[in-house]
Structure formats: C-alpha cells, structure tokens
N, C-alpha and C positions, 0 to 999 in steps of 0.2 A: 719556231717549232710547229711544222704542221703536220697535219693526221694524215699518215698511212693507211691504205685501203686495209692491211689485216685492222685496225685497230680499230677501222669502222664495223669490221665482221664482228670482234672481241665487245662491240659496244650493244650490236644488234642485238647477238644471241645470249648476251647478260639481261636486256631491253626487261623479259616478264619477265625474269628471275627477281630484279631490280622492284618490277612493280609489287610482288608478290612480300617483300619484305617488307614496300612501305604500306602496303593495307596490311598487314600485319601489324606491325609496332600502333598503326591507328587502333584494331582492334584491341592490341593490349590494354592502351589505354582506358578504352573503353569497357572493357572485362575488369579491368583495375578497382573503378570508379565503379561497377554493380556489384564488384565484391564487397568494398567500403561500404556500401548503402548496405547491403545483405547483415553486412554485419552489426551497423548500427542500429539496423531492425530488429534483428536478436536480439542486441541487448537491450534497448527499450521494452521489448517484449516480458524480458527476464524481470526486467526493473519493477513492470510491470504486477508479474506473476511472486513476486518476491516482497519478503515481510524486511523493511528498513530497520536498519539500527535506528533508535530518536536520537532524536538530538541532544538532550537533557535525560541524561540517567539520573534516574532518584534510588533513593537507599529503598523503597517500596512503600506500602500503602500506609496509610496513616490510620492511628485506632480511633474508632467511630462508638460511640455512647459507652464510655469506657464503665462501668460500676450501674451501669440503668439493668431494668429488667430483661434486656433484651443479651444481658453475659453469659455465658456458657457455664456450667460448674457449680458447686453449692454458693457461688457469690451472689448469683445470679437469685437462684432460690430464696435465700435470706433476704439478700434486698424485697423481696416481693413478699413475702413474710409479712417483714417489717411493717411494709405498705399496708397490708392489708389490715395488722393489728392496731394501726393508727387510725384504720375506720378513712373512709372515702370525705374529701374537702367538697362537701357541701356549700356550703358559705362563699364561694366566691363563682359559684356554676348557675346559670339563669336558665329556667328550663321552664319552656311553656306547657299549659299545661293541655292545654288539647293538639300535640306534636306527636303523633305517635302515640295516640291513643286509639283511635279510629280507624279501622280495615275498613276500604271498598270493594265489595267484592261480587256488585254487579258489572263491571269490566267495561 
C-alpha cells in the first residue's frame, strides 16, 4: 500500500491542525496538575484557618477545689465562717519577725 499524492496533501493540511492538538493535551496536562496544586493549597490553607475536632472528646472540665472557700453560694460563705470561728492555726506557721516589718522608703 502506498501513499497517493492526495493523501499527501490530506496529511500536509491536517500537519498544524495535528500539532495544535498535541500542545494542547500537553497543556491540559499541565493546567491539570496547577489545578491539583491550587487546590491542595486551599485546603491546607482552610486546615490551616480552621478549629480541629480533638481527638479525645471528654465529658468536660473536671470540678476543682470542690467545698474550699473559693465555692460559689452560701457553701462557700459558711465554709469561711467556719474558718474563721476556729480562729487562724498559729502553731504550725513560722514567721519571722523582722519580715515585713520595716518600710524603706529612701528608694
């Protein structure tokens, strides 16, 4: 089988048409692959700008000096009451005695 002159004219005048598709498909590629990127950029970004689930959910905070003076409510009050009517524990507090006794107050 060999090539007839028309089929060399049908090969000519496809010739750029031909090239034209295959830099084309190359650029898809390539538009492809900065889309990818674009997008993994975003969402790094988001990930970024964005508050995580943890990983370890707890039931919430845990109660902290639960019945001390520092409780909210008349518990709180009464405990300090208490305190106060039992008179302050002397006896086991070491306190010197020129600690804060003395203001300097030539600077």
């Amino acid at each position: 089988m060999s090539l007839q002159p028309i089929d060399l004219q049908n090969l000519f005048l496809r010739l750029s048409q031909i090239g034209q598709d295959q830099a084309a498909e190359r650029n898809a590629i390539i538009q492809g692959q900065e889309v990818v990127g674009r997008e993994i950029a975003q969402r790094s970004r988001d990930r970024q700008n964005s508050v995580g689930e943890p990983e370890r959910l707890e039931q919430g905070p845990e109660p902290v000096n639960e019945g001390e003076s520092g409780a909210e409510g008349e518990s709180g009050e009464q405990g300090r009451e208490e305190r106060e009517a039992e008179g302050p524990d002397h006896e086991n507090v070491f306190r010197d005695p020129d600690l804060g006794q003395n203001i300097d107050i030539s600077g």
